[in-house]
C-alpha positions as CSV (number, residue, x, y, z in Angstrom):
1,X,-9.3,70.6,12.9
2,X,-10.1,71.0,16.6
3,X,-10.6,67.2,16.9
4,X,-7.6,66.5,14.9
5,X,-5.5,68.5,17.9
6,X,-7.7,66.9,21.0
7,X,-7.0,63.6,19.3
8,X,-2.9,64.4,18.9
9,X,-3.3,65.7,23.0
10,X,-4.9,62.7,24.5
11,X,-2.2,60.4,22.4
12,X,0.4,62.4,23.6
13,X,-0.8,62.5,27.7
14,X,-0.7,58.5,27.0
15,X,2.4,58.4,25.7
16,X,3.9,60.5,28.6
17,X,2.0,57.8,31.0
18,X,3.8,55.3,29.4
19,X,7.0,56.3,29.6
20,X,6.7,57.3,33.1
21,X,5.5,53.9,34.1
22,X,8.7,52.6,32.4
23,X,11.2,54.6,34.2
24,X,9.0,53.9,37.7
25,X,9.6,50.1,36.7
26,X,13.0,50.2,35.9
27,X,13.6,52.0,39.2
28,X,11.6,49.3,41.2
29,X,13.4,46.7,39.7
30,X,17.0,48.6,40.1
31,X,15.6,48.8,44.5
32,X,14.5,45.4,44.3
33,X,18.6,44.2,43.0
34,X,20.1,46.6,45.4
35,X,18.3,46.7,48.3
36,X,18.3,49.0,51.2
37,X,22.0,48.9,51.7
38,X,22.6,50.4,47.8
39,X,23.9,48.7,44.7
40,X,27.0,46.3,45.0
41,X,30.5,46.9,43.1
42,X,28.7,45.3,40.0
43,X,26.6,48.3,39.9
44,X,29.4,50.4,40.0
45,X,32.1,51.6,37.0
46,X,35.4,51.0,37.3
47,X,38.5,51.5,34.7
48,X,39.0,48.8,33.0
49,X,41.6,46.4,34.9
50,X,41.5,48.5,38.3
51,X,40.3,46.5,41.3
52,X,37.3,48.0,43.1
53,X,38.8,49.7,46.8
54,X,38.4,46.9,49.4
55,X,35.9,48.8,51.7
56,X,33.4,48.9,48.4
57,X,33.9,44.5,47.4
58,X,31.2,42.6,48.0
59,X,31.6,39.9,49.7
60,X,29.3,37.7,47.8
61,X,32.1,37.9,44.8
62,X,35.9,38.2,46.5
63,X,37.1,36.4,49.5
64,X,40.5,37.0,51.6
65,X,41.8,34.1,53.4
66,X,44.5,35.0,55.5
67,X,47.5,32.4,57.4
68,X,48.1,34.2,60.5
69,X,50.3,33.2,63.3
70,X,51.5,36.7,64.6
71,X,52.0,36.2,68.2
72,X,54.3,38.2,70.3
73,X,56.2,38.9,73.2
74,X,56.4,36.1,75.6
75,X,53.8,34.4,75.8
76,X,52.5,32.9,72.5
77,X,49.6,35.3,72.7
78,X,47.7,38.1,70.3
79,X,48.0,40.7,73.5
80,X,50.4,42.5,72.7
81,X,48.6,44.4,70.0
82,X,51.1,43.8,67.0
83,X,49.5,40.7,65.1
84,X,46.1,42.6,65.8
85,X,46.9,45.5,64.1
86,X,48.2,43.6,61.2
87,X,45.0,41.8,61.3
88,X,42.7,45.0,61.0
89,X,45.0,46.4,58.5
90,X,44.6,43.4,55.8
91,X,41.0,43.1,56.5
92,X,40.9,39.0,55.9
93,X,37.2,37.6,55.1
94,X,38.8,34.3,56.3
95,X,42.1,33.8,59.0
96,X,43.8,30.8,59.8
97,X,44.9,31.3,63.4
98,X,47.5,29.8,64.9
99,X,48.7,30.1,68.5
100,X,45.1,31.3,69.1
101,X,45.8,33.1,72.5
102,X,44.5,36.6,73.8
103,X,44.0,37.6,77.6
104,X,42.9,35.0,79.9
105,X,41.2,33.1,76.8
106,X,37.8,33.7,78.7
107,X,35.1,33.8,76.4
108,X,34.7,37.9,76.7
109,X,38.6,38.5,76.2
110,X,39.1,35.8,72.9
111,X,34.8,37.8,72.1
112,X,37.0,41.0,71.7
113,X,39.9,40.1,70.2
114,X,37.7,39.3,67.4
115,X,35.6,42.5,67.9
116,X,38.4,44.5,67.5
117,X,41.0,42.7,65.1
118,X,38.3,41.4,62.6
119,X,34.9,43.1,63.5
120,X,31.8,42.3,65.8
121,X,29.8,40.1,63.1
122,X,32.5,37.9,62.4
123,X,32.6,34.5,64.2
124,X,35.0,32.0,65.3
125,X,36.2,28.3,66.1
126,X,38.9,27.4,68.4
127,X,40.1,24.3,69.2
128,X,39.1,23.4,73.1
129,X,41.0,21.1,75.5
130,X,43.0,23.1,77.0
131,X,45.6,23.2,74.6
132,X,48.9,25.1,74.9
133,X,48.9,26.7,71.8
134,X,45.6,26.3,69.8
135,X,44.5,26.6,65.9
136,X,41.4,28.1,64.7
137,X,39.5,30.1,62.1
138,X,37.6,33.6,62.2
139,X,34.9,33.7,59.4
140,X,32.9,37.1,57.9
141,X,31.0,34.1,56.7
142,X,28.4,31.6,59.2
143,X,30.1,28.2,60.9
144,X,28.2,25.7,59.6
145,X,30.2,23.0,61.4
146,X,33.3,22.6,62.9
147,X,36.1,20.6,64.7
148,X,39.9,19.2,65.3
149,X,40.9,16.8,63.6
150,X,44.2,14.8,65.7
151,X,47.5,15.8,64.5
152,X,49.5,12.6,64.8
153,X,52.8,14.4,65.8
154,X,51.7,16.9,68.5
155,X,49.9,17.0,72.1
156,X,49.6,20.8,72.1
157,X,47.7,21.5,69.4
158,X,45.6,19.7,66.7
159,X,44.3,20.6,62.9
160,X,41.3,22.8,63.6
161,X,38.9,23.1,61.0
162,X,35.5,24.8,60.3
163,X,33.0,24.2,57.2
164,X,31.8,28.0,56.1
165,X,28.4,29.6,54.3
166,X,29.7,31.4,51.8
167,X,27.9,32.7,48.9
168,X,26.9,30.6,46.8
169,X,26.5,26.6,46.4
170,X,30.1,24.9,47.3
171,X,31.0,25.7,51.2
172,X,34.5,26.5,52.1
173,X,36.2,24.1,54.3
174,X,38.9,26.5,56.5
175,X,41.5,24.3,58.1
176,X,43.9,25.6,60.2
177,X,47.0,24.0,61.1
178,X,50.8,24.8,62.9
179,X,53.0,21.6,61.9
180,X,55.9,20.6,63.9
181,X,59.8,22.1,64.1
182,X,61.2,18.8,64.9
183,X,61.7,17.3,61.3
184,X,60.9,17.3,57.4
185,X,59.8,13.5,58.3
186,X,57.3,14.8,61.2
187,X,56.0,17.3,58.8
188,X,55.4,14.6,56.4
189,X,53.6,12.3,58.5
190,X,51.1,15.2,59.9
191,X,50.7,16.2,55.8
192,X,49.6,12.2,55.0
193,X,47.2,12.2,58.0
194,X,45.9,16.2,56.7
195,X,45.1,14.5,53.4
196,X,43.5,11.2,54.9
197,X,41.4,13.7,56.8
198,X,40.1,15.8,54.3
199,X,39.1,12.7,51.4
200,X,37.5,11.7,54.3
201,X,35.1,14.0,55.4
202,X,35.6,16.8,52.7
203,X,32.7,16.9,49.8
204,X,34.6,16.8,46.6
205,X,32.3,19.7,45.4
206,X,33.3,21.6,47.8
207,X,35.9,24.2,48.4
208,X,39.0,23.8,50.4
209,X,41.8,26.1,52.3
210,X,44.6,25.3,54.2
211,X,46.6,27.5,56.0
212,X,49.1,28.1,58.8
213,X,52.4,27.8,60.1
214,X,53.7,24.8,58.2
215,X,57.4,25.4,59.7
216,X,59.1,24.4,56.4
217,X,62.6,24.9,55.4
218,X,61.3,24.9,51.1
219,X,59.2,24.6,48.7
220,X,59.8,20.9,47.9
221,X,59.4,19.3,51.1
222,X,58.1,16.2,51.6
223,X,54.9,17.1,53.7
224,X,54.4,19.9,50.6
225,X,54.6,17.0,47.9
226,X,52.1,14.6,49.9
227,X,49.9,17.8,50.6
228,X,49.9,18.3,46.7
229,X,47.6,15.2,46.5
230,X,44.8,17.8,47.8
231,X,46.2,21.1,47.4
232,X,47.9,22.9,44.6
233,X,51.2,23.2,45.6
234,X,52.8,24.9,42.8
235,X,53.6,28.9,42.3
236,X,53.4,31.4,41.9
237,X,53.5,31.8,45.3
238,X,52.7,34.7,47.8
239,X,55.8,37.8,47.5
240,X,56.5,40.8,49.3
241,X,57.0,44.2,47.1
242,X,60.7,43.4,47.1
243,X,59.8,39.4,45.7
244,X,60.7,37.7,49.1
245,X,58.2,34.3,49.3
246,X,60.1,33.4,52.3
247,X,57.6,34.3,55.7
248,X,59.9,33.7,58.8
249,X,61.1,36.2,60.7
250,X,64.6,36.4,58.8
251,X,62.5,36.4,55.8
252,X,64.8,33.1,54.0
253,X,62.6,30.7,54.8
254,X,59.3,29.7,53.7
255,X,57.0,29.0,57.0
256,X,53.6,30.2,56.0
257,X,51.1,28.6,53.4
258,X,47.6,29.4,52.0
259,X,46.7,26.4,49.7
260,X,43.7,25.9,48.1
261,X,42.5,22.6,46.3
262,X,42.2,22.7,42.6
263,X,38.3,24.2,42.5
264,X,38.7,26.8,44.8
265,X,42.8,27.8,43.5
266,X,41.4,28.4,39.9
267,X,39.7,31.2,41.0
268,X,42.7,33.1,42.3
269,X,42.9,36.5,41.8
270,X,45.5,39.4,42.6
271,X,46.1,41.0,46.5
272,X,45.1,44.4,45.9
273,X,46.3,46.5,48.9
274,X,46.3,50.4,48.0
275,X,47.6,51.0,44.9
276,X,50.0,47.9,45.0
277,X,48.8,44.5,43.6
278,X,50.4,40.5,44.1
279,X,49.8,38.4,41.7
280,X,50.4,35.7,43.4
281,X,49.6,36.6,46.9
282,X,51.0,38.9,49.7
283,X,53.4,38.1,52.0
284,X,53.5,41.1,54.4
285,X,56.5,42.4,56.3
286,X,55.4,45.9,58.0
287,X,59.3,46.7,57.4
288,X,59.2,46.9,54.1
289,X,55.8,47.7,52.8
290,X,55.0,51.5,51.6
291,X,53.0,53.2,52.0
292,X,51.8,52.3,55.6
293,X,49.0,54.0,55.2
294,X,47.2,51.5,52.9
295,X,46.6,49.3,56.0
296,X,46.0,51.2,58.7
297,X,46.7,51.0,61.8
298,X,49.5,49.2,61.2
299,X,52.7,50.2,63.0
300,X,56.5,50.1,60.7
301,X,57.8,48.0,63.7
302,X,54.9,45.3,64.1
303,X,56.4,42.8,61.6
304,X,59.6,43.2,64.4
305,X,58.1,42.8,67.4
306,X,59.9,40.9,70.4
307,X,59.3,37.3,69.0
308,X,56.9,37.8,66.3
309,X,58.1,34.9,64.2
310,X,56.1,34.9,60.9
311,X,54.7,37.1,58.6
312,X,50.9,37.2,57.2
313,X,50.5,34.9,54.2
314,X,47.3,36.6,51.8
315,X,45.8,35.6,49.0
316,X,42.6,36.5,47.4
317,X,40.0,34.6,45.4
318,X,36.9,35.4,43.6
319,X,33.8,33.5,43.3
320,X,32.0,32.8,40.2
């Protein structure tokens, strides 16, 4: 009888050894997925079709791209403070500049522009030469390469583009453009020379965005149906709360554009800003969206400022 019990105690101490070297392995390999920074949204419950709060995404599975060419006052520049604060309060992984101006465009002033409108590990291209009003691209993710392409139509500024790390195998080619006012056939021309661009240097595997100030008058222009050759070009398209697509300052026009090529545009996913989601994308107006407070700092009046002439252009996408 007393062996009988010693036998059941020494089977039971092993069995508690086991199980607690199960539960230290499990935790090991729980710290080994997360790392020292805590587990990722994947770790983490949400209902059923709610989107995880922006702050908490990781960046390895969602990516914002952003068409942003909210200058103001008088100079073509970001100085003012409006566009910025627009900027910080959409939080883009990925912006399309256009009129790319800030300060004296010394290296310290454009340095903390980013700094403060994006964040201080984010990086940038702008196009050089002196140009009066230049394109370019701020990236979360690393630069692998980038350059300007020659718009055909246009001394002051050219098609900047800039090849991005992102997670995963397929890089994301960023190209930032701001097409011409003078004509749908200018517009047209600077599209076919986009598109001998890109299927000339662009991987096929890879992804592609293209975003900026196109300066169209509709949907169905011709530089939009020669762009299409690349880019999906059909809705639905990016809306305000309200279901205004159209991105000039009068809001009945249709300036602004984020395409994406076919790869990269199947993995579209709703704008979540808040508690308010776009299926398509966001166009945002800071005189009309509600409640302010779900992209903070921004101002009621920033969408209104003394020649701010577009609005942001958002859309979201999330990587396999």
């Amino acid at each position: 009888m007393v062996r009988t019990k010693m036998v059941e105690k020494y089977i039971g101490a092993i069995l508690g050894l086991m199980l607690l070297g199960g539960a230290l392995g499990c935790a090991a390999d729980r710290a080994a997925t997360c790392g020292d920074e805590g587990c990722g949204p994947a770790d983490r419950a949400f209902p059923s079709g709610e989107e995880a709060p922006l702050e908490t995404r990781a960046a390895a599975t969602r990516i914002r791209i952003m068409a942003a060419n909210l200058t103001s006052g008088n100079a073509q520049s970001y100085t003012p403070g409006e566009g910025i604060r627009i900027l910080e309060g959409l939080k883009p992984d990925v912006a399309m500049l256009q009129e790319f101006n800030y300060g004296s465009n010394s290296a310290a002033d454009l340095r903390s522009f980013v700094d403060t409108a994006f964040g201080t590990s984010f990086t940038y291209f702008r196009e050089g030469g002196g140009k009066q009003i230049p394109n370019g691209i701020v990236s979360r993710y690393p630069i692998r390469a980038s350059g300007t392409w020659e718009d055909p139509q246009s001394s002051n500024r050219e098609f900047a583009w800039a090849r991005l790390d992102i997670p995963g195998t397929p890089d994301l080619w960023a190209i930032s453009v701001h097409l011409l006012t003078s004509s749908a056939a200018t517009r047209a021309t600077e599209a076919s020379a986009l598109v001998s661009f890109i299927n000339q240097n662009v991987p096929s595997s890879d992804y592609v965005a293209l975003a900026g100030d196109f300066n169209t008058s509709s949907r169905t222009e011709e530089c939009i149906t020669k762009l299409g050759a690349v880019f999906v070009t059909a809705g639905p398209y990016p809306q305000d709360a309200s279901g205004n697509g159209n991105t000039n300052a009068n809001r009945n026009k249709p300036y602004d554009w984020v395409l994406a090529n076919g790869k990269l545009n199947a993995l579209g996913t709703p704008v979540q800003v808040g508690s308010a989601s776009f299926g398509g994308g966001l166009v945002f107006d800071s005189r009309v969206f509600t409640p302010l407070a779900a992209v903070s700092p921004v101002q009621a009046g920033d969408s209104a400022a003394v020649n701010m002439q577009h609005m942001g252009v958002v859309r979201d996408f999330r990587l396999p």
